[in-house]
LUMGU-81316 format. One record per residue (C-alpha): chain; x, y, z; residue in one letter. Coordinates in steps of 0.02 Angstrom, whole numbers, plus 32768, in hexadecimal, padded with zeros to 4 digits. Example, Ala and Ser with C-alpha at 12.3 -4.5 7.8 and 13.67 -1.06 7.14 Angstrom:
  kette     X     Y     Z  rest
      A  8267  7F1F  8186     A
      A  82AC  7FCB  8165     S
//
This chain:
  kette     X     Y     Z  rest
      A  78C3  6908  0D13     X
      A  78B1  6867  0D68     X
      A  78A0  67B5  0D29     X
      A  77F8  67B1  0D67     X
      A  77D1  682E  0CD3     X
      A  7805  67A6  0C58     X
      A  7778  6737  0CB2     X
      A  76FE  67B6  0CB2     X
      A  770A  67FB  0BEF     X
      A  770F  6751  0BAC     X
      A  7684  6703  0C15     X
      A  7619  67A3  0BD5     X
      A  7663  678D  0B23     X
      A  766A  66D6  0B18     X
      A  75E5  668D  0BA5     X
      A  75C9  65D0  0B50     X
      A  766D  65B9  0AF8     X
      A  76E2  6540  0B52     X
      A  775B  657C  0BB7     X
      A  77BE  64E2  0C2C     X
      A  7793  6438  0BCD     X
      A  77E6  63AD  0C39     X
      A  77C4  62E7  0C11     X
      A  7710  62E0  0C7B     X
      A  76C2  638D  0C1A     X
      A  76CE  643E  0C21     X
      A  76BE  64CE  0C60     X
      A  7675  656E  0BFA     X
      A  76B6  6635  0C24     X
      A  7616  664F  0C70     X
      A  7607  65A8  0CDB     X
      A  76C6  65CA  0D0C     X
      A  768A  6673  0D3C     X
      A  7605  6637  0DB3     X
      A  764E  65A7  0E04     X
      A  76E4  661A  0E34     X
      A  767C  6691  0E7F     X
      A  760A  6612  0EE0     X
      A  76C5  65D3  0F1C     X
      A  76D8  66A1  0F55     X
      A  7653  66A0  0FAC     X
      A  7665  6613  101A     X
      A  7717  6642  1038     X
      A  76E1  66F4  105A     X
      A  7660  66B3  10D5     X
      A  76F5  663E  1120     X
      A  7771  66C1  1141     X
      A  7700  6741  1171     X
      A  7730  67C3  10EB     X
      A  77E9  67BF  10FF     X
      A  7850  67CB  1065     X
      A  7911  67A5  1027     X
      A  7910  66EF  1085     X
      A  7978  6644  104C     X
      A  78E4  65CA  100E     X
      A  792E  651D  0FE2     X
      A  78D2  64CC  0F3B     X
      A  78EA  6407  0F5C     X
      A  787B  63B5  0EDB     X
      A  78A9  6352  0E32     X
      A  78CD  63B3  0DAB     X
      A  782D  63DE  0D33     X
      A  77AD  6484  0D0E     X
      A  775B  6475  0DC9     X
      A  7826  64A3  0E00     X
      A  781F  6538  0D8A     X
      A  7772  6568  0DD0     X
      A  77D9  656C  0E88     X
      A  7856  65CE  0E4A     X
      A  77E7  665C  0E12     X
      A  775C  663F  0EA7     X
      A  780C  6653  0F1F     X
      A  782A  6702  0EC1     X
      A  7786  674D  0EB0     X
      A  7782  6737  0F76     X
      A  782C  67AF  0F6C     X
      A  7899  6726  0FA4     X
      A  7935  66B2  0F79     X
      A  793F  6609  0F34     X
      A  79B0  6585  0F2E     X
      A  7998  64D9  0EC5     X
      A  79EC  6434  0F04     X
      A  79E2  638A  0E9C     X
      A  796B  630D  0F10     X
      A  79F8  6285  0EDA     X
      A  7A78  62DB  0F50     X
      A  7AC1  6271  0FDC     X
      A  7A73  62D1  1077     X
      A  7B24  630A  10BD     X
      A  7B30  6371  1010     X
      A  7A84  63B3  1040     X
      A  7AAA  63E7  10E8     X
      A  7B59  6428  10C9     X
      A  7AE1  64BD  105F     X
      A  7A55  64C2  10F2     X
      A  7AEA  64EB  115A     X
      A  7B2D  657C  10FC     X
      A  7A89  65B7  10B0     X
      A  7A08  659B  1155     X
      A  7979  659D  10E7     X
      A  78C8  65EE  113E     X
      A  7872  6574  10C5     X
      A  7874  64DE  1063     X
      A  780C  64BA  0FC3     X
      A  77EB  6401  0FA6     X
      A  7777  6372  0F51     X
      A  7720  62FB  0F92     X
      A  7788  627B  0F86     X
      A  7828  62D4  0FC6     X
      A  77EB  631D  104E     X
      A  7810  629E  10B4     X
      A  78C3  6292  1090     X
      A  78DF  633A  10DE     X
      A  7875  6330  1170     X
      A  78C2  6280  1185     X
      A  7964  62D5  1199     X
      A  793F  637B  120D     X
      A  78F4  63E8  11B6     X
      A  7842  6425  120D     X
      A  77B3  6403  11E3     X
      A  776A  64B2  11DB     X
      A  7802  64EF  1170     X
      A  77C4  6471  10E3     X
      A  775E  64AC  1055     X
      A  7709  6419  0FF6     X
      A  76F8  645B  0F37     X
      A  7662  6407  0F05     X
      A  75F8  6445  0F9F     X
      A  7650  64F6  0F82     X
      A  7625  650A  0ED5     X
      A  7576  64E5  0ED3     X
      A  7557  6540  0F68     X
      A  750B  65DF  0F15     X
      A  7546  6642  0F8F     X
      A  75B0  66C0  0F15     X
      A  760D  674C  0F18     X
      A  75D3  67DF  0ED7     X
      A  764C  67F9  0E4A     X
      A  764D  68A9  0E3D     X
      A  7698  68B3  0EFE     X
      A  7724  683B  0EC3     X
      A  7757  68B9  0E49     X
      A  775B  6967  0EBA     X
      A  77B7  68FF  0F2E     X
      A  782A  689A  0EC8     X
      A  78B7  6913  0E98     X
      A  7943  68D5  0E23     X
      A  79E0  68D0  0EA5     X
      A  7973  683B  0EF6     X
      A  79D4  679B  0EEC     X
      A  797D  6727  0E9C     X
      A  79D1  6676  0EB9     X
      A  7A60  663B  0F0D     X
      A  7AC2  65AD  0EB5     X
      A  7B3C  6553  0F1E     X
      A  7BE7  651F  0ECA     X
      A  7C6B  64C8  0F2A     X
      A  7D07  6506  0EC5     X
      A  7DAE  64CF  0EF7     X
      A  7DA5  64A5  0FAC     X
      A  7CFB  6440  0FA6     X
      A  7CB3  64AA  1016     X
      A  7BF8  64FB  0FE8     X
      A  7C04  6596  0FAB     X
      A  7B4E  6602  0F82     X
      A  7B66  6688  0EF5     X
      A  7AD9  66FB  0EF0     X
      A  7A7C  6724  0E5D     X
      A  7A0A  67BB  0E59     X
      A  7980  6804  0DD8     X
      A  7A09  6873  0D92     X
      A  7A8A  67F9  0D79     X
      A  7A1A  6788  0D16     X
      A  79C7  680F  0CB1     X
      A  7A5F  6857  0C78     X
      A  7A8B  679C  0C38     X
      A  79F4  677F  0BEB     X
      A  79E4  6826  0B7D     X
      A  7A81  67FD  0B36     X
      A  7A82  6746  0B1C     X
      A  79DC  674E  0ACE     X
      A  7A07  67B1  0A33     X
      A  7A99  6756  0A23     X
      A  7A7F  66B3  0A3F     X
      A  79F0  66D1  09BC     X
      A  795E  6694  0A2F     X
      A  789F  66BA  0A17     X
      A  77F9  668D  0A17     X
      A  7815  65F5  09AC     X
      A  78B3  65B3  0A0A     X
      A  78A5  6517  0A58     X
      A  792E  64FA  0AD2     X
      A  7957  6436  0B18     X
      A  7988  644A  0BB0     X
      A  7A2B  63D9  0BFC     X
      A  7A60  6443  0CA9     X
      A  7A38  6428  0D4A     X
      A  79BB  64CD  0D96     X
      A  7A50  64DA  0E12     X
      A  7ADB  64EB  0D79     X
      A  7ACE  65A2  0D2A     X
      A  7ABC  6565  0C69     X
      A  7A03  654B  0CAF     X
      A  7A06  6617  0CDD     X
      A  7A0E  6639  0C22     X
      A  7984  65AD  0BFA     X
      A  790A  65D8  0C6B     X
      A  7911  6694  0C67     X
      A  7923  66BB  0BAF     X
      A  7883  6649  0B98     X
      A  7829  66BD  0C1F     X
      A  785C  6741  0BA0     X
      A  7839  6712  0AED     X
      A  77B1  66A0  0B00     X
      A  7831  660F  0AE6     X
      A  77FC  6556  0B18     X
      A  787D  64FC  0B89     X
      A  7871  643B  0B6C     X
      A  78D1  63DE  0C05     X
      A  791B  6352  0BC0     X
      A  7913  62B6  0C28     X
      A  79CD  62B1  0C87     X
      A  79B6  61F0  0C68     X
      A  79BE  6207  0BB9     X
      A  7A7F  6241  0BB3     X
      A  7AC1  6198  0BE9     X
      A  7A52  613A  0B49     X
      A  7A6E  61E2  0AC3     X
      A  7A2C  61A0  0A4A     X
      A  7995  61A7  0AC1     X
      A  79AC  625C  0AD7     X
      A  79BE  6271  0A0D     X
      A  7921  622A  0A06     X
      A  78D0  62A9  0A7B     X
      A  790F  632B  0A34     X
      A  78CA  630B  0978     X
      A  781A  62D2  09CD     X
      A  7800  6381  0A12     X
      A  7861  63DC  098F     X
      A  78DE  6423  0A04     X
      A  794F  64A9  099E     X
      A  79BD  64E4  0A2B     X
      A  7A42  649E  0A98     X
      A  7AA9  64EA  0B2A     X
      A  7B05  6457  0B6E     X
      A  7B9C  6436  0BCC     X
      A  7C19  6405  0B5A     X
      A  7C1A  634B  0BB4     X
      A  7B67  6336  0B6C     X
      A  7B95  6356  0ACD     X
      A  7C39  62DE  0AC2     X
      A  7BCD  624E  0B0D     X
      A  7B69  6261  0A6D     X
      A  7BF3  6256  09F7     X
      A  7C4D  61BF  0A6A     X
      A  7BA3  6155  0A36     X
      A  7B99  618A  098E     X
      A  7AEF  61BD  09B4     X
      A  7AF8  6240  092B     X
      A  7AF2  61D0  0891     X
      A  7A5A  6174  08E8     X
      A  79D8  6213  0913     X
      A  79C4  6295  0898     X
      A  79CC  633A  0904     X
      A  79B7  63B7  0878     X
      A  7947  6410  08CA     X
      A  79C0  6459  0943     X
      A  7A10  64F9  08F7     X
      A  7A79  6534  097D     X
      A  7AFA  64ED  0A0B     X
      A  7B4B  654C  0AAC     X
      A  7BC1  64F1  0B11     X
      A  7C22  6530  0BA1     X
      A  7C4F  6506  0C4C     X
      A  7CDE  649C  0C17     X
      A  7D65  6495  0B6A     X
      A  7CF4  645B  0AD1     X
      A  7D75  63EF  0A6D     X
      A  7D77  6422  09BB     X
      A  7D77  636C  0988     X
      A  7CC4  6351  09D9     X
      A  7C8A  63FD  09AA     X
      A  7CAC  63CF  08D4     X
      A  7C5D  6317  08F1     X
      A  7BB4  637D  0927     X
      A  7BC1  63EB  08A1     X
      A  7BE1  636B  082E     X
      A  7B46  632B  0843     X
      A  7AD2  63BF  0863     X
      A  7B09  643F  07A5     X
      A  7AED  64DB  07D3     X
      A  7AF4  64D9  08A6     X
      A  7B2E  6575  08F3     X
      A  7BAA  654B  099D     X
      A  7BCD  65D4  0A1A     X
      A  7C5E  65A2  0A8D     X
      A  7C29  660F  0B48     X
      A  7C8E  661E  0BF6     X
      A  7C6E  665F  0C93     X
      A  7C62  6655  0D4B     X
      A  7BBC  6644  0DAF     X
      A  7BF1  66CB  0E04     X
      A  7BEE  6741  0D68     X
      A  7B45  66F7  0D3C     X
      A  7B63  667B  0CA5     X
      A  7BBF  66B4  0C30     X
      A  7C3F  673B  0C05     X
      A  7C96  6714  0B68     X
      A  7C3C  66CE  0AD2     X
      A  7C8C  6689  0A2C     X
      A  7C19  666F  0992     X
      A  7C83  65D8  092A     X
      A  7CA5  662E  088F     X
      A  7D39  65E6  0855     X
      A  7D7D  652C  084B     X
      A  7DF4  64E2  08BF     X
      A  7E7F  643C  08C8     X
      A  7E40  63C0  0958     X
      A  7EF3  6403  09C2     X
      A  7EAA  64A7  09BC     X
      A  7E3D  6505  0A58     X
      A  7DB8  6578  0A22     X
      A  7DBF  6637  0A52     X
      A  7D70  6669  0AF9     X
      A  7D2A  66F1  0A8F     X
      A  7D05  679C  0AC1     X
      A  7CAA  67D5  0B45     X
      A  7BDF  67D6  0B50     X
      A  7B93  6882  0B63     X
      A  7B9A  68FB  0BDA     X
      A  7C32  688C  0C2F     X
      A  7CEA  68C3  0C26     X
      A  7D82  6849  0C39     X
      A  7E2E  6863  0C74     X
      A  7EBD  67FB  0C6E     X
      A  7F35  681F  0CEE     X
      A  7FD6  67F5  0D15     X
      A  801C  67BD  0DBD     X
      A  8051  6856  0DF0     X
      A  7F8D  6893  0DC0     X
      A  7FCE  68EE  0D20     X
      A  7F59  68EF  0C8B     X
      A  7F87  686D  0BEF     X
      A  7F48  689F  0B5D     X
      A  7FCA  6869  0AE5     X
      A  7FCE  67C3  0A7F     X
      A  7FFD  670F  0ACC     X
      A  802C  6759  0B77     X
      A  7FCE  6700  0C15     X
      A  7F78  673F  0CA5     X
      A  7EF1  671C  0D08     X
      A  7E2D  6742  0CBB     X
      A  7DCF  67D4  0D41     X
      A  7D1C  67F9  0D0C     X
      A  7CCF  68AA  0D20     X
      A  7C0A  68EA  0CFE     X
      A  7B4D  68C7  0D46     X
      A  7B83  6816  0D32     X
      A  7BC7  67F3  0DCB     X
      A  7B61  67B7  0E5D     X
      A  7B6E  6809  0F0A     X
      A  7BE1  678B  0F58     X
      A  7BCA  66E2  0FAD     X
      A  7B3F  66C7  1029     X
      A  7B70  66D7  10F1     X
      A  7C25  66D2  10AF     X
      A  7C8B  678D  10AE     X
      A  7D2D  6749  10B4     X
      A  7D25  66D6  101A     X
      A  7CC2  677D  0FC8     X
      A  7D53  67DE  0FFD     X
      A  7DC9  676E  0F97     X
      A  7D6F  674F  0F0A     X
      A  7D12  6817  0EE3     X
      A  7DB5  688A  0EFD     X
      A  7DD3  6942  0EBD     X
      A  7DFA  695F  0E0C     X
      A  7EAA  697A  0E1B     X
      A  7EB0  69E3  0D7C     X
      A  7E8E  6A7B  0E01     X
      A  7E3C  6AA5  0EA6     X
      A  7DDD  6B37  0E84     X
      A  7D3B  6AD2  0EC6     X
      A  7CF5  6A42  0EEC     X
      A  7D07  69BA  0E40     X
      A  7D0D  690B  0E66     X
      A  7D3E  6889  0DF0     X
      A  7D38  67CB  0DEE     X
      A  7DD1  6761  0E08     X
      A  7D98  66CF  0D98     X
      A  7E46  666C  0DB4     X
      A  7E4F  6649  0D0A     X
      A  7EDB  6658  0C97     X
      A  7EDE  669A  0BF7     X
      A  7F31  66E4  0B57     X
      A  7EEE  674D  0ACF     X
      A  7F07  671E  0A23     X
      A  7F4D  6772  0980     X
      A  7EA7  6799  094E     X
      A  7E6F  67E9  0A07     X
      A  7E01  6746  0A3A     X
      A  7E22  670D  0AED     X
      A  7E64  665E  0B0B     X
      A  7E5C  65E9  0B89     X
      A  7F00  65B9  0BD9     X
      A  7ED4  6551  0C90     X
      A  7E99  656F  0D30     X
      A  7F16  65E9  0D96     X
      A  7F0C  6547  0E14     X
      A  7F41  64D5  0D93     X
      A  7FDB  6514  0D6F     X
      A  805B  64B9  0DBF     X
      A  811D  64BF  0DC0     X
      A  8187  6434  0D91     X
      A  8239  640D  0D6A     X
      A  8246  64CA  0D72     X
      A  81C4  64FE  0CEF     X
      A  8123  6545  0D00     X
      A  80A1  64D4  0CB2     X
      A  7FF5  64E2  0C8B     X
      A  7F90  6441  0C94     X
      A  7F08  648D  0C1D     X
      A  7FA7  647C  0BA2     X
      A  7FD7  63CD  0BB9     X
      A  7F07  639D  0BA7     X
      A  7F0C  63F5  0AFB     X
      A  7F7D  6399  0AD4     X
      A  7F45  62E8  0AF3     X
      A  7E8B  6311  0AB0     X
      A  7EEB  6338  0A04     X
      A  7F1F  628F  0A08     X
      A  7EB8  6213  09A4     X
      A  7E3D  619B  09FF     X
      A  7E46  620E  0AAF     X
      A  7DA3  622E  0AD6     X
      A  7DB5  629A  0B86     X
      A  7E5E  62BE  0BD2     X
      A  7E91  630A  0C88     X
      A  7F34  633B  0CB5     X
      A  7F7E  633E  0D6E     X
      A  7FFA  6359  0DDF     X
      A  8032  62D7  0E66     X
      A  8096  634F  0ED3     X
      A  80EA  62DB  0F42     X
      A  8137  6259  0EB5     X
      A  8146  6302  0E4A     X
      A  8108  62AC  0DC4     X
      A  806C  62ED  0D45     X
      A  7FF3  6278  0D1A     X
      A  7F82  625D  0CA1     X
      A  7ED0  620C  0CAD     X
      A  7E7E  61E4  0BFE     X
      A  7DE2  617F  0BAF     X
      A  7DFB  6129  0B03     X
      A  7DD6  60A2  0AA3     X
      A  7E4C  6018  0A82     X
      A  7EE0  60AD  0A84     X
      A  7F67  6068  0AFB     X
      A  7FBF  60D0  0B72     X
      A  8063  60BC  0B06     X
      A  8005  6115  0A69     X
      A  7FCE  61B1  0AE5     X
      A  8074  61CD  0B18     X
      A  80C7  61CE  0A72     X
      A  8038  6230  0A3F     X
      A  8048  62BE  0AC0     X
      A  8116  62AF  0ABD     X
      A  8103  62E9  0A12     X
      A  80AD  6386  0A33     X
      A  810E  63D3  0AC2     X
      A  81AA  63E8  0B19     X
      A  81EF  635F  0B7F     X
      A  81CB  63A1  0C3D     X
      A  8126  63A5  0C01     X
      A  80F9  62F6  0BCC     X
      A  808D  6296  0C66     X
      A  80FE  6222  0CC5     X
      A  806C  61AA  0CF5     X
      A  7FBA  617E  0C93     X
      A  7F28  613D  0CC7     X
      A  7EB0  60FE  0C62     X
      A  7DF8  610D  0C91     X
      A  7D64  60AA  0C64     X
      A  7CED  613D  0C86     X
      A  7D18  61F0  0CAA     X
      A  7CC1  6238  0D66     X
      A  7C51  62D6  0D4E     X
      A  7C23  6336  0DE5     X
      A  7B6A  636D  0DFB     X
      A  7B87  63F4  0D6A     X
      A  7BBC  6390  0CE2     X
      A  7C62  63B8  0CF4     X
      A  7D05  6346  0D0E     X
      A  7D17  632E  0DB6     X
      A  7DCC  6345  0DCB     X
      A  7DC3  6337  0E85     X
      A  7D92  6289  0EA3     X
      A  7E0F  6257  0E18     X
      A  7E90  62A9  0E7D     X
      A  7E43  624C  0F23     X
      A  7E45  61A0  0EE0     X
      A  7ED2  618C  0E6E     X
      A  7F69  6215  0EAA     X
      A  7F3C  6249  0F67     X
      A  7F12  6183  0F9C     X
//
């Protein structure tokens, strides 16, 4: 199976129901359908037949960038989203690694690309593409297609802030979606509101589980999440009942009280994953929504979403984390030790490795990093079993739930302990009035600092706050208070330019 089967079933099954809604219209299964294969055909035509190529998508974000996506794989080839808001150097720092044989553009961005290199006869323009009738036949796509294709490449700059491209491929994402689906309780009457970026792999689930059940996607407009009530709004107009967010999107509804403004009963169930969802925000949404089912997910990109899930079923304090879960179908999880020993007992830490269809190929143009990152299973070497280092640390639980313990790079060592900085975090989001915290190490005073957003809480209150909760050695030597947290292009915190401006300058 391939994801162009979910396209094709549901545009037979479902021709006029609406499948992409953005803020301008929509799109149904069946006009999805046909302006992705009038996109195949002209990139067919283009590349003279040739299959498995990098395509860059650089147009806003909307149904006409779906239509690309699935135009780019009907033609058998690979595609790769970038925001149009990126400063150019981002954009060319992912031409340079992915060396795209095409690029699939509007109108009125275009311009900005040819402006800045990129030929002329490598740019598709969408709106001349997609009315072109010259289609493919669909029935070729699918002898042709088979399901170890990739299908996109997302870039992710991890650590070092250098691009990296995980490929995707049909199996990857179909394994996903025939689990999540069931699961995550979506069908032909779901209506999901969409939040992440088409380059950030929450959109993966949102966009291909639709193609599957018949599901509308609503985008909701990005400008919305810095007015939420706004976004409330949006969401009761068009009866959204469905929310995968970044946990960021979420808190910046509670931190405007949005919630007692918009009724948003209409929305039965909330994922969040990609960062920690504090309990505290997490029991103000279901305060005001009786009845809302939460799912707390994890994963890499590079093991296609998700692969732990935890349904809420219980109640937690506001110092508590929630359970990574247990692992999403057909995916095993190992927690190993440092000597690559298996963990299975309670409370012990080791790092999270990630085994099953899940796990893309590798990195584009990259074998070293692939190398590093997709090694043997050590459990034996009978044949070839590769696992994915996530560089995560974890615990399991007295009742067998995984739990999320810091990144294996966040772990520092100081005054001759081994700290976690995830710890220290917990700690100061337990305290009342923190809205985000972010702990750090400044190696060179040896020093661990701590940058936090409140209210009218003063630094003196934090402090006493997090002294309370742990050991000495552990409490932050220096705070910083900030008037607005940074989020990188995914929604998440970007700890890197906090580290850049306030501990490296």
């Amino acid at each position: 199976m391939t994801v162009l089967d979910y396209l094709e079933k549901t545009a037979r099954a479902f021709p006029d129901k609406a499948a992409i809604v953005d803020e301008h219209g929509s799109f149904s299964f069946a006009c999805l359908r046909d302006n992705a294969l009038s996109v195949a055909g002209c990139i067919a035509k283009k590349l003279d037949n040739q299959a498995r190529l990098p395509i860059l998508v650089f147009m806003p974000k909307g149904k006409e960038c779906v239509a690309a996506f699935m135009g780019i794989v009907y033609s058998g080839n690979i595609y790769t989203p970038l925001d149009i808001r990126f400063p150019f150097p981002k954009i060319q720092s992912v031409i340079d690694v992915l060396n795209p044989s095409l690029y699939v553009t509007d109108l009125k961005n275009a311009k900005t690309l040819t402006d800045n290199g990129v030929p002329v006869e490598s740019v598709l323009i969408y709106e001349e593409i997609a009315e072109s009738g010259n289609k493919l036949d669909a029935e070729k796509a699918l002898r042709t297609v088979i399901d170890t294709n990739p299908v996109y490449v997302f870039f992710t700059s991890g650590s070092t802030g250098l691009p990296k491209g995980v490929i995707i491929t049909h199996r990857n994402i179909v394994d996903y979606i025939e689990w999540a689906v069931p699961v995550c309780g979506i069908n032909e009457s779901t209506v999901m509101g969409n939040q992440s970026p088409f380059y950030f792999d929450i959109s993966t689930q949102d966009i291909y589980s639709c193609l599957k059940t018949s599901a509308s996607l609503v985008i909701i407009p990005e400008r919305f999440f810095s007015f939420p009530v706004q976004a409330l709004q949006f969401i009761k107009d068009r009866n959204i009942n469905y929310l995968y967010w970044v946990p960021s999107a979420f808190i910046s509804v509670c931190a405007k009280n949005a919630l007692a403004e918009v009724d948003i009963s209409c929305v039965r169930q909330m994922i969040f994953g990609g960062e920690v969802m504090p309990v505290k925000y997490l029991r103000i949404w279901q305060k005001h929504i009786p009845g809302l089912k939460a799912m707390n997910v994890y994963g890499p990109t590079e093991a296609t979403v998700n692969i732990t899930h935890y349904p809420v079923d219980r109640q937690f304090e506001d110092d508590e984390l929630l359970p990574l879960g247990m692992p999403c179908g057909n995916t095993e999880l190992l927690v190993l030790d440092e000597d690559d020993n298996l963990i299975s007992d309670a409370f012990t830490k080791g790092e999270l490795c990630a085994r099953g269809a899940c796990l893309s190929p590798g990195y584009w143009r990259d074998k070293a990093k692939t190398g590093e990152a997709f090694v043997q299973n050590p459990v034996h070497s009978n044949y070839q079993d590769l696992i994915y280092r996530t560089g995560d640390i974890v615990h399991y639980n007295e009742k067998g739930e995984l739990m999320f313990d810091g990144r294996k790079d966040f772990q520092i060592k100081h005054l001759g302990y081994r700290i976690e900085l995830a710890e220290i975090e917990k700690a100061a989001l337990s305290v009342e009035g923190v809205a985000a915290a972010i702990a750090d190490y400044d190696k060179v005073r040896q020093q661990i600092v701590m940058f936090y957003n409140t209210g009218a809480l003063e630094e003196k209150a934090i402090q006493t706050g997090i002294a309370a909760l742990l050991p000495k050695y552990m409490v932050p030597k220096r705070y910083v208070k900030l008037n607005q947290i940074p989020y990188n292009d995914n929604g998440k915190i970007d700890r890197r330019k906090l580290r850049e401006e306030y501990i490296e300058a």
